[in-house]
C-alpha positions as CSV (number, residue, x, y, z in Angstrom):
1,X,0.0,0.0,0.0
2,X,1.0,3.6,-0.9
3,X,2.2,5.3,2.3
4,X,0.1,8.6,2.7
5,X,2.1,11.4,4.2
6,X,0.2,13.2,6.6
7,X,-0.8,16.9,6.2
8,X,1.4,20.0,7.8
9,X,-0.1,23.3,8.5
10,X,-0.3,25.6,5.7
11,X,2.9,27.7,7.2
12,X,4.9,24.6,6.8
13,X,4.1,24.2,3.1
14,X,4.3,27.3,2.1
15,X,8.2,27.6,0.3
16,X,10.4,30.3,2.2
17,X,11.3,31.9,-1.4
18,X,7.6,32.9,-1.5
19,X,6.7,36.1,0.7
20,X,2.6,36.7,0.8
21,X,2.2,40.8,1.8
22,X,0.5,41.6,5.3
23,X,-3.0,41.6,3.8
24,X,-2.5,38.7,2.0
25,X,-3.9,35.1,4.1
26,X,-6.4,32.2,4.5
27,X,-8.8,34.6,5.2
28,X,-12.1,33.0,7.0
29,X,-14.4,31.1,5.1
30,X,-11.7,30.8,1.9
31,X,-10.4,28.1,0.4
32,X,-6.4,27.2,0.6
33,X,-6.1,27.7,-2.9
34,X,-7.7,30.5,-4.0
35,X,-5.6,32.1,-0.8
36,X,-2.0,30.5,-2.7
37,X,-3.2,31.8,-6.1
38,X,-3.2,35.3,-4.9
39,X,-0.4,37.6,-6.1
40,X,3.3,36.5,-3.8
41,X,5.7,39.2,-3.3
42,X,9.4,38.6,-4.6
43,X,11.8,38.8,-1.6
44,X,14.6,41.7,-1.2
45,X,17.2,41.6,-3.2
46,X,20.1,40.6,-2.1
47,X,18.7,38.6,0.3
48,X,20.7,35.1,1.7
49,X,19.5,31.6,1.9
50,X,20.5,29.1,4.0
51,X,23.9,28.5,2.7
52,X,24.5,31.7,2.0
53,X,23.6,31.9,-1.5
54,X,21.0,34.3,-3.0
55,X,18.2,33.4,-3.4
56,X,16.9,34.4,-7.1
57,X,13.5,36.6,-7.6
58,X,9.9,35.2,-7.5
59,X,8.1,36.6,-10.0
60,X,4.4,36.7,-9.3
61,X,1.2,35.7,-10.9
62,X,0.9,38.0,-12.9
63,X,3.8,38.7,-14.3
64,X,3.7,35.0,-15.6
65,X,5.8,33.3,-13.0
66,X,4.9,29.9,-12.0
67,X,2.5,29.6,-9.1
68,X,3.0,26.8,-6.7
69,X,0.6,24.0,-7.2
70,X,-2.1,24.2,-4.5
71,X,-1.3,22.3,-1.4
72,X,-3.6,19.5,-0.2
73,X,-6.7,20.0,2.2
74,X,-5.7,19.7,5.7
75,X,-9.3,19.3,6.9
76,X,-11.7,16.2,7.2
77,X,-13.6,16.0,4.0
78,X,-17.2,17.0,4.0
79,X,-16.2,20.1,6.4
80,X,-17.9,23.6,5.0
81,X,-15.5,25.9,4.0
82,X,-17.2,28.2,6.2
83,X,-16.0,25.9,9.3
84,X,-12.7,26.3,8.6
85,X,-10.3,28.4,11.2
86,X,-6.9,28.4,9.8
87,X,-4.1,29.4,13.3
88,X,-2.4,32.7,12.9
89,X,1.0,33.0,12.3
90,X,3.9,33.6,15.0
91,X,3.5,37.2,16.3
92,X,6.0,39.1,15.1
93,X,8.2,41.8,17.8
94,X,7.2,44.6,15.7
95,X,3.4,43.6,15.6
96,X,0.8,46.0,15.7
97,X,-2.8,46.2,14.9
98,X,-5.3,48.8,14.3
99,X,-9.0,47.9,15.7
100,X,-12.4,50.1,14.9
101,X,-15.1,49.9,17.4
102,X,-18.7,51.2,17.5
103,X,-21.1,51.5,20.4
104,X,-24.2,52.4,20.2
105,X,-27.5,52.2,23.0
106,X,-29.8,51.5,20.5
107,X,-32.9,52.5,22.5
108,X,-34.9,49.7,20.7
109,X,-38.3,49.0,22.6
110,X,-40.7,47.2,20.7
111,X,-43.7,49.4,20.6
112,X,-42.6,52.0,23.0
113,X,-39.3,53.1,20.9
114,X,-40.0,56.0,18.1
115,X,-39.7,55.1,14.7
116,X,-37.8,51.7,15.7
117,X,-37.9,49.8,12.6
118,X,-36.3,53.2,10.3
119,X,-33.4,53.6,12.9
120,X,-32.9,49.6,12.6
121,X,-32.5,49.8,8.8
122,X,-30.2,53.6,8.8
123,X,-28.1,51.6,11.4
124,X,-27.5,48.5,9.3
125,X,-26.8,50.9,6.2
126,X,-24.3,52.5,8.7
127,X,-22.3,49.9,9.6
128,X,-22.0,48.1,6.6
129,X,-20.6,51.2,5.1
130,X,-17.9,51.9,8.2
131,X,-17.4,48.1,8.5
132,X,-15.8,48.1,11.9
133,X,-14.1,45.1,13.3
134,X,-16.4,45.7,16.1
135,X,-20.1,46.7,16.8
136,X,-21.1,46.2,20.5
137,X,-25.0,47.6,20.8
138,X,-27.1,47.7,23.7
139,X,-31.3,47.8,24.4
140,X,-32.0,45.5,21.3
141,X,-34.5,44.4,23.7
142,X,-36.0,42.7,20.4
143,X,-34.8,39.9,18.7
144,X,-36.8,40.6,15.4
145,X,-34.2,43.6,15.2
146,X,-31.4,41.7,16.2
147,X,-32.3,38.8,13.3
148,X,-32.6,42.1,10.8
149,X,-29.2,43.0,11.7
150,X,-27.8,39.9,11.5
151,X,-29.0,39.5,7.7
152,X,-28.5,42.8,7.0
153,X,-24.6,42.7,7.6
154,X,-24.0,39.1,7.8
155,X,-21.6,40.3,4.6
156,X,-19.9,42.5,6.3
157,X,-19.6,40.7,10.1
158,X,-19.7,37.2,9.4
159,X,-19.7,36.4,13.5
160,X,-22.4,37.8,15.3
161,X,-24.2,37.2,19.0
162,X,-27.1,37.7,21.2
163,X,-26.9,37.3,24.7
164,X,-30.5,35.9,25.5
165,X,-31.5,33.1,27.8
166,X,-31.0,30.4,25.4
167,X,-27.9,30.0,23.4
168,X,-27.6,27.3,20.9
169,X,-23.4,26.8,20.6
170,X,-21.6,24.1,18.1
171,X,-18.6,22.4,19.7
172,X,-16.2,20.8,17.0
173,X,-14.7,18.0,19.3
174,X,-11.9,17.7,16.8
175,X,-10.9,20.9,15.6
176,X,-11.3,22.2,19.6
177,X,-12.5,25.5,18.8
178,X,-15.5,26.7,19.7
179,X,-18.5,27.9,16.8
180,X,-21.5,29.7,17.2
181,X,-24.6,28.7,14.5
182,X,-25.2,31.7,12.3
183,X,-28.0,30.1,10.2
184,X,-26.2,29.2,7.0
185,X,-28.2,26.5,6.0
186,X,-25.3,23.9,6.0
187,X,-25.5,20.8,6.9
188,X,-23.4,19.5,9.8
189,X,-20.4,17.2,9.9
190,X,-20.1,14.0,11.8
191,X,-18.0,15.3,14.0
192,X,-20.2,18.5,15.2
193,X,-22.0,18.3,18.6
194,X,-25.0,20.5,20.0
195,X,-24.7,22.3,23.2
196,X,-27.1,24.0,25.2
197,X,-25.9,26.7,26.8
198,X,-28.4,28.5,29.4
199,X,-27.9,31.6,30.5
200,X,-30.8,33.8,32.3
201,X,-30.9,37.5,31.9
202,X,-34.2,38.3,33.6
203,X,-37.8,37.6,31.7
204,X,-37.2,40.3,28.5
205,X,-33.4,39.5,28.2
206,X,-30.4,41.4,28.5
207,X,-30.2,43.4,24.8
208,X,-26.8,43.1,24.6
209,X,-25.9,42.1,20.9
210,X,-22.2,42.0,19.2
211,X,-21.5,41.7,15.2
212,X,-17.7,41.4,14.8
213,X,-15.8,41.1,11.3
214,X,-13.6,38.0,13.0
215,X,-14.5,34.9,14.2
216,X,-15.4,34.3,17.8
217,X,-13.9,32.0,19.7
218,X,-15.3,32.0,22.8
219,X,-18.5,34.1,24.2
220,X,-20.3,33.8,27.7
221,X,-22.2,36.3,29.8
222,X,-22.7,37.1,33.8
223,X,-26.1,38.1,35.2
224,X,-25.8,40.9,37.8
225,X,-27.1,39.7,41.1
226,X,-28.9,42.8,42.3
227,X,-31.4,44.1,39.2
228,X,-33.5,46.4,41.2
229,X,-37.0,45.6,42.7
230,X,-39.6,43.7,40.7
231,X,-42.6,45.5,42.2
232,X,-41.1,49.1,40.5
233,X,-42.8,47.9,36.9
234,X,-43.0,51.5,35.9
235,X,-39.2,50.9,35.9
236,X,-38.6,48.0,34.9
237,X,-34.6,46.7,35.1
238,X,-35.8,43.9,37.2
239,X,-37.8,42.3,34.2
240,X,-34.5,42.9,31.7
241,X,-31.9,41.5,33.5
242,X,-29.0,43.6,33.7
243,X,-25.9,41.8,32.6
244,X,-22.2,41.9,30.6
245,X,-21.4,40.0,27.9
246,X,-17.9,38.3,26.7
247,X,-16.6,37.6,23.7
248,X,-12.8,36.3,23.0
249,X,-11.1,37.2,19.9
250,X,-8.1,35.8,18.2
251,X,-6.2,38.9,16.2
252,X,-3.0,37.8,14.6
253,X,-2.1,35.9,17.6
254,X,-2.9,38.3,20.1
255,X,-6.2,37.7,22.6
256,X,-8.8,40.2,22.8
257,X,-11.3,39.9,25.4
258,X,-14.6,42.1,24.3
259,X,-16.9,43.3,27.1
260,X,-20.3,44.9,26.6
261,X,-22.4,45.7,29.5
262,X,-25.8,48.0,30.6
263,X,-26.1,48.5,34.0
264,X,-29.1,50.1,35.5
265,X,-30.4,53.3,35.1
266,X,-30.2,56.2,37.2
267,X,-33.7,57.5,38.0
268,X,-33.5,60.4,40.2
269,X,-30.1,62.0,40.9
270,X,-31.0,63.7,44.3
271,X,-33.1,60.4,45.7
272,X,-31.4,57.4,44.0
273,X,-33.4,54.1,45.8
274,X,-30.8,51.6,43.4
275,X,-27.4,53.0,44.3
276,X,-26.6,50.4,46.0
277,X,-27.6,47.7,43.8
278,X,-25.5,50.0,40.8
279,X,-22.7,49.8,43.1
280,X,-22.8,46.1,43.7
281,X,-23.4,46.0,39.6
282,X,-20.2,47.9,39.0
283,X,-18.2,45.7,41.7
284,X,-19.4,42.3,40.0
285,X,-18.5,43.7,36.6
286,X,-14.8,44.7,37.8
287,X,-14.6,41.6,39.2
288,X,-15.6,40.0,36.2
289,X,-13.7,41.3,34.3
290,X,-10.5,40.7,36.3
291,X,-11.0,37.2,37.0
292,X,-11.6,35.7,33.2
293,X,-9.1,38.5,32.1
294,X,-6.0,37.1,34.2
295,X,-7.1,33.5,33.5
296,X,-8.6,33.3,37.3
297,X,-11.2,30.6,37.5
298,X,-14.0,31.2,40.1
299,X,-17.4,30.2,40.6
300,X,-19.7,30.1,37.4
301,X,-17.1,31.9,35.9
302,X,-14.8,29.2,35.5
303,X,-13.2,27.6,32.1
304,X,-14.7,30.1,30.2
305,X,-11.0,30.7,29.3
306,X,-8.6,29.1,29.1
307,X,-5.9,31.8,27.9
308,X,-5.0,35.4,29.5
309,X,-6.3,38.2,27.6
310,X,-3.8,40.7,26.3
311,X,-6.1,43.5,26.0
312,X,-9.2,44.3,27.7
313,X,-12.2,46.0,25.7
314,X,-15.1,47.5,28.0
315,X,-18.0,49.1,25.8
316,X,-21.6,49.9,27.2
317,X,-23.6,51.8,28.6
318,X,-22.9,52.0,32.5
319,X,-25.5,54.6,33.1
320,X,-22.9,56.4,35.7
321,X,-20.9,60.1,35.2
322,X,-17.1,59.7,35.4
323,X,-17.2,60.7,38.7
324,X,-19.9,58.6,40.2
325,X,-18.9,55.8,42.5
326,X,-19.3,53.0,40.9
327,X,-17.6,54.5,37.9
328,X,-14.4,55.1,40.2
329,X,-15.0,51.6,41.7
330,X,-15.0,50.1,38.4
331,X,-11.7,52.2,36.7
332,X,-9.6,52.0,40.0
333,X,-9.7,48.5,40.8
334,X,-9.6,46.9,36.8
335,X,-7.1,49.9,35.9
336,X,-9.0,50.5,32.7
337,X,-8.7,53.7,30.6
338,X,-11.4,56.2,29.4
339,X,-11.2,56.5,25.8
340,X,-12.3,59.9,25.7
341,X,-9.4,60.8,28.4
342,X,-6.7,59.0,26.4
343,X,-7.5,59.7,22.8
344,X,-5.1,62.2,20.7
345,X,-8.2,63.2,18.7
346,X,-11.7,63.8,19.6
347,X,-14.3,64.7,17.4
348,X,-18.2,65.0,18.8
349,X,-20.4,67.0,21.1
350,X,-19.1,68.7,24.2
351,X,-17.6,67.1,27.1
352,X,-17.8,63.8,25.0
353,X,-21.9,63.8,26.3
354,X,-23.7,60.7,24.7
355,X,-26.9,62.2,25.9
356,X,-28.2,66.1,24.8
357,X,-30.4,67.8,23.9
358,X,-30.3,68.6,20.9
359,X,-31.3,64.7,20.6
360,X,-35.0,64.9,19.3
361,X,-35.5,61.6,21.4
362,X,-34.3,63.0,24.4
363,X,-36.5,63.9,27.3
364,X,-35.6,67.8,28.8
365,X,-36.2,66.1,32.3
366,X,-34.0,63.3,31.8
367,X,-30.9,65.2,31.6
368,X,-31.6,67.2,34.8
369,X,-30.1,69.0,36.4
370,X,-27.6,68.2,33.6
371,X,-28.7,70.8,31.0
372,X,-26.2,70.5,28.8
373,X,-25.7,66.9,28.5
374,X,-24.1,63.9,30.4
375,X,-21.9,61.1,29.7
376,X,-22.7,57.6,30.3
377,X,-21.7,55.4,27.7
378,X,-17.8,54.7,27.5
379,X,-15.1,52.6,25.5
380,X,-12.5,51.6,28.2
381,X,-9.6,49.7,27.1
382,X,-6.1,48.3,29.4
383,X,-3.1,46.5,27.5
384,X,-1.7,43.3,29.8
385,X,2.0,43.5,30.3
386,X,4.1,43.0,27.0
387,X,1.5,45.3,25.0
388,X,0.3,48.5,25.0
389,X,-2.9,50.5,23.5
390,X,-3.4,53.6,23.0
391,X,-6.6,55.5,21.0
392,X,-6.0,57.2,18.2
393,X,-9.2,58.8,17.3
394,X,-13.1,58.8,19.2
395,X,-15.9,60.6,17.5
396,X,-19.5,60.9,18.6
397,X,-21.9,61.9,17.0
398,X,-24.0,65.1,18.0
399,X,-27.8,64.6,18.1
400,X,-28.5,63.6,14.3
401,X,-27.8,60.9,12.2
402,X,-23.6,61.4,10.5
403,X,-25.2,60.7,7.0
404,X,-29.3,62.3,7.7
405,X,-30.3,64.6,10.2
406,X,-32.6,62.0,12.2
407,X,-30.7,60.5,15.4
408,X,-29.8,56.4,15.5
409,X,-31.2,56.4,18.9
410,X,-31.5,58.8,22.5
411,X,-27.7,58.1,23.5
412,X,-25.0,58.8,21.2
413,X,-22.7,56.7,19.2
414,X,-19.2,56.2,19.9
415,X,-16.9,55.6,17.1
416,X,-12.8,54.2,18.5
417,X,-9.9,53.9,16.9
418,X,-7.3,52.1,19.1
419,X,-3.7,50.8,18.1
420,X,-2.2,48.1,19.5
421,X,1.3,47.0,19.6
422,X,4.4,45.0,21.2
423,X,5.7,47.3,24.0
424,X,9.6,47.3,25.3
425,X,9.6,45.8,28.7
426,X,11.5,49.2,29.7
427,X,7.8,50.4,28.5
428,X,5.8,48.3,29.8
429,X,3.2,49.5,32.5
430,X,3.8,48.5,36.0
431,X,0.9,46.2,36.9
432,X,2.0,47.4,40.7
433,X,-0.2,50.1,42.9
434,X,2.2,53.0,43.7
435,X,1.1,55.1,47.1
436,X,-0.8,57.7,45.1
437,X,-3.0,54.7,43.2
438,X,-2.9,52.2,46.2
439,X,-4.1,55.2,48.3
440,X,-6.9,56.2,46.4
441,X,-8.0,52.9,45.4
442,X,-8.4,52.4,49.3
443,X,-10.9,55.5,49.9
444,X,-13.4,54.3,46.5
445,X,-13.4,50.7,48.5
446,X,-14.1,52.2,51.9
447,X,-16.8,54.6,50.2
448,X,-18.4,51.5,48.4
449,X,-18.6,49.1,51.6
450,X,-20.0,52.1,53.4
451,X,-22.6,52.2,50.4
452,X,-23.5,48.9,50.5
453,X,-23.6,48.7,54.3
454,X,-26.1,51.2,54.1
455,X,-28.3,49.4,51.5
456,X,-28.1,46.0,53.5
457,X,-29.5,48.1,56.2
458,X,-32.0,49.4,53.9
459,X,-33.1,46.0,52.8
460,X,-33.5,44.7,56.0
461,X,-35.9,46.7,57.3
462,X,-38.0,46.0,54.4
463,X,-37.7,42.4,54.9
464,X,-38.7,42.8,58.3
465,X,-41.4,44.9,57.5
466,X,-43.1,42.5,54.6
467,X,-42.7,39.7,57.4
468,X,-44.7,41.3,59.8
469,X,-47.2,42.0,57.1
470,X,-46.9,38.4,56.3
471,X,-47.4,37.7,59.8
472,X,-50.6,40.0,59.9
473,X,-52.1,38.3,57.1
474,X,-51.4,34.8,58.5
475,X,-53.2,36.1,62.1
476,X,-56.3,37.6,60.0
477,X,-56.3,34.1,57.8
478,X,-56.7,32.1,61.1
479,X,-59.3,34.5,62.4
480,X,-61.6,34.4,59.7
481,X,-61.3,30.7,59.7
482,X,-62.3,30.0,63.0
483,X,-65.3,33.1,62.3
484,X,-66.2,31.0,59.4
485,X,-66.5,27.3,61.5
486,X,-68.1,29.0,64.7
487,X,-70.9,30.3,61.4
488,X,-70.9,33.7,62.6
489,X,-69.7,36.4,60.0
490,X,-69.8,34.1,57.1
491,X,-70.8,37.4,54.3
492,X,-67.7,39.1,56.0
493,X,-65.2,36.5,55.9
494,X,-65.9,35.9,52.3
495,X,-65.5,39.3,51.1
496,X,-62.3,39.5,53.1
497,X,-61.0,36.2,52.2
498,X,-59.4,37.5,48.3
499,X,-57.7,40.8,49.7
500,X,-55.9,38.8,53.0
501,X,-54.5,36.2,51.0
502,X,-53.6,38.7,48.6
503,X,-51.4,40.5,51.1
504,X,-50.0,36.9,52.8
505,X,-48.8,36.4,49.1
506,X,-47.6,39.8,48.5
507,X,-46.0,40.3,51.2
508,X,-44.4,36.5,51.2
509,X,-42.5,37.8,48.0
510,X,-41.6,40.8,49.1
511,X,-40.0,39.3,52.4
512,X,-38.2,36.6,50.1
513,X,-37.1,39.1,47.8
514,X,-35.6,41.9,50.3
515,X,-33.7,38.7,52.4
516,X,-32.0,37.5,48.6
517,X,-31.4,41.3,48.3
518,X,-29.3,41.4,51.5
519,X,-27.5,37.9,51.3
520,X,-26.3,39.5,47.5
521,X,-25.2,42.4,49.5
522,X,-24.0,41.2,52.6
523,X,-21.9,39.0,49.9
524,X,-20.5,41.8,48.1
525,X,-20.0,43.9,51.3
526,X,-17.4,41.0,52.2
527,X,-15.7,40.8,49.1
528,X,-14.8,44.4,49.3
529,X,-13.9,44.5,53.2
530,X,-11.5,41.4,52.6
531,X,-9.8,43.6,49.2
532,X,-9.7,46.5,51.4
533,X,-7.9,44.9,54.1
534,X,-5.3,43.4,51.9
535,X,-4.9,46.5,50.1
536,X,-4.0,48.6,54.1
537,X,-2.2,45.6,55.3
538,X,0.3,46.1,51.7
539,X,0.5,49.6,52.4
540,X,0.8,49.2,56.2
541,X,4.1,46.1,55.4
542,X,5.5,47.2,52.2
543,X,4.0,50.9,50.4
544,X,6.7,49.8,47.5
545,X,5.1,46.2,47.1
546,X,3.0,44.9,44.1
547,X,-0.9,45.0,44.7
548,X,-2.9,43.4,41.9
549,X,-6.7,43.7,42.1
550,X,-7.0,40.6,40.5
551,X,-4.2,39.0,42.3
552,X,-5.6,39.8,46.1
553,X,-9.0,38.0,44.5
554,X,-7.6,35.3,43.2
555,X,-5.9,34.8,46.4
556,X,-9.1,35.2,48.4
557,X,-10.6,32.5,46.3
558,X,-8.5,30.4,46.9
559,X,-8.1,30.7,50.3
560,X,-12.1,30.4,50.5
């Protein structure tokens, strides 16, 4: 029998006379050889081979030099092309990449949103003509929009996702990577197997939705514990589901970790009811972030990665001012930067407000006592050591539409450039906590236990005051009972029957609610009083000594 050579990677077969340019590669969802019949650069002149000798010019295609004959498959046959995930190349020490993001809060509420289905269509016109290698959205709370996306500028971002509570996910066991469906119509290899993934974002979903122009690796999402109170309906954050969202990139060899999050909304600024639950929001998603970031695995959290990130992208709406608490909680402890801080070049409305109002969706009474406008929505970024990321450019746009003068949405959009490249270790930033930082990370922790001792407080005197109503209701119950088997007062008990064991009820749910609420707090109210201690007891030993976030965690995991 003929021995059959096994298959190398494409990189191995490729000849070393032949150089492809920078642009040029197995791009996803291509063939091998329509990727080797593209046009090869000839190499430098003058340039040595292995022995010394120079190597002699490759002339290209078409010029009429002979083009290598294509190499053999190195999949399993009957495997779409559009399966197919080719492994980057070996990072180079000058590498550096360029990546374009958009974020947008959609404001896309089916029959309460103005002219919904136009600002769908404008914004699927608008991306396909930027094409970004990112588009993070939030409040899709539809998933008839998000499907019209997804056809819309499946051409232009083949890899798209919608955190809901069911997520259908296709694990090739061979290949070990990791595919989401996207409703090609294909049909599925042997070697495919279904997963279902479940992952609860309250009853209307989270609206979180990413469309990406490279494949996704990985993608998972956290629910925030604390959501606000279900019996607010006017409100309504309860019945969403707060949440973030993650998505893991592979860029030239380099490990993006994508984060898209809404946290909830502020409804009065002088009597705010959910600040502690926004702080306990904005704690959970710095700790998120810091645990799958650094490879940490903890809880539900775990094995979601597998890899360290080496550069952290935050985009969302966090529905806090840059000098709210949770905001400072958030940037202190992850060590993220503010786009709109960093960037070299800003182009948009004043201040970098993604709500004014000069916004025809805007309500006046919203942005009180903010007249002018306010900014919520951000683009945070932070390079791991051996990188760094700077952005080049962040536009928003100003009330209207960049091509019409009708707005996308009531927030404005925000547009990043950021460039990423290898950093010198003499460059590199110190992942350590100098006095000044170590210092004022200490006061936001101390300010947020003190917040969240104040709203476990808050929540148990409600608990205690739904369980004496509780208790009333069971004492009335038992009265008309014993009313109604002595025969006197039978009229009366029955029309008082309905509304007592409506309030037994009621009240029941309110008491179970308010005594989750404080467990979820007392929780987080630990958490932060066992990183604040670590953080005084390193500046108390050693001011000069490294102090991680995400290390002192980790550590507290583990010693848990």
């Amino acid at each position: 029998a003929r021995r059959v050579r096994p298959s190398r990677p494409v990189s191995a077969r490729i000849s070393p006379q032949v150089a492809f340019p920078e642009s040029v590669g197995v791009q996803f969802g291509e063939s091998e050889p329509t990727a080797r019949a593209r046009p090869r650069l000839a190499p430098e002149a003058g340039r040595l081979g292995p022995r010394g000798r120079g190597r002699p010019p490759v002339r290209t295609a078409r010029e009429g030099g002979a083009v290598s004959p294509p190499a053999r498959r190195c999949c399993p046959p009957g495997v779409p092309e559009v399966l197919r995930l080719w492994s980057s190349p070996a990072m180079k020490p000058n590498f550096s990449l360029r990546l374009r993001v958009f974020n947008l809060n959609c404001w896309s509420i089916p029959y309460l949103s103005k002219n919904r289905g136009d600002r769908m269509k404008r914004l699927g016109d608008f991306l396909n003509l930027e094409s970004y290698d990112l588009a993070l959205l939030e409040e899709v709370w539809s998933e008839q929009d998000f499907q019209y996306l997804k056809q819309k500028l499946l051409p232009t971002y083949p890899a798209a996702h919608y955190f809901r509570s069911f997520a259908l996910v296709l694990i090739p066991t061979l290949a070990g990577q990791n595919w989401e469906e996207r409703g090609l119509g294909i049909s599925l290899p042997a070697f495919l197997t279904i997963k279902q993934d479940y992952a609860f974002s309250g009853i209307i979903g989270s609206g979180l939705c990413v469309f990406s122009k490279h494949p996704i690796q990985e993608f998972t999402q956290h629910v925030f514990t604390l959501n606000g109170y279900p019996y607010m309906l006017h409100h309504g954050d309860w019945f969403c589901g707060k949440a973030v969202g993650l998505l893991v990139l592979h860029l030239g060899g380099l490990v993006l970790n994508a984060y898209v999050t809404h946290l909830h909304a502020e409804y009065s600024r002088q009597k705010d009811i959910y600040l502690a639950h926004r702080v306990a929001q904005a704690w959970e998603l710095a700790q998120f972030i810091q645990c799958v970031s650094l490879g940490l695995n903890r809880g539900s959290w775990k094995g979601h990665t597998s890899k360290k990130a080496d550069v952290i992208l935050l985009c969302g709406d966090l529905n806090l001012h840059p000098k709210d608490l949770g905001c400072r909680l958030l940037m202190e402890y992850t060590g993220l930067h503010d786009a709109y801080m960093e960037t070299h070049d800003f182009k948009g409305s004043d201040e970098g407000y993604t709500m004014v109002p000069a916004n025809c969706y805007v309500k006046q009474q919203e942005l009180e006592p903010f007249l002018s406008g306010i900014r919520i929505d951000y683009v945070l970024y932070k390079a791991i050591s051996g990188f760094y990321i700077s952005c080049k450019t962040l536009k928003t746009t100003t009330g209207h539409h960049p091509n019409s003068g009708t707005p996308l949405s009531d927030h404005e959009a925000l547009m990043a450039t950021l460039c990423v490249r290898h950093s010198p270790p003499e460059h590199n930033p110190s992942p350590t906590h100098g006095p000044a930082e170590r210092s004022s990370l200490i006061s936001v922790l101390k300010e947020a236990w003190t917040e969240l001792d104040q709203g476990m407080a808050q929540a148990r005197r409600w608990s205690t005051l739904a369980g004496y109503a509780a208790g009333l209701g069971l004492l009335l119950l038992a009265l008309l009972c014993a009313l109604v088997v002595e025969g006197g007062f039978r009229e009366v008990a029955i029309l008082l029957w309905t509304p007592i064991v409506g309030l037994v009820l009621g009240a029941g749910a309110v008491y179970l609610f308010h005594v989750q609420e404080t467990k979820n707090l007392c929780r987080d109210r630990a958490e932060l009083q066992h990183v604040l201690k670590r953080a005084r007891e390193a500046q108390n030993l050693n001011p000069a000594s490294p102090l991680l976030p995400g290390q002192q965690e980790g550590d507290g995991a583990e010693e848990q």
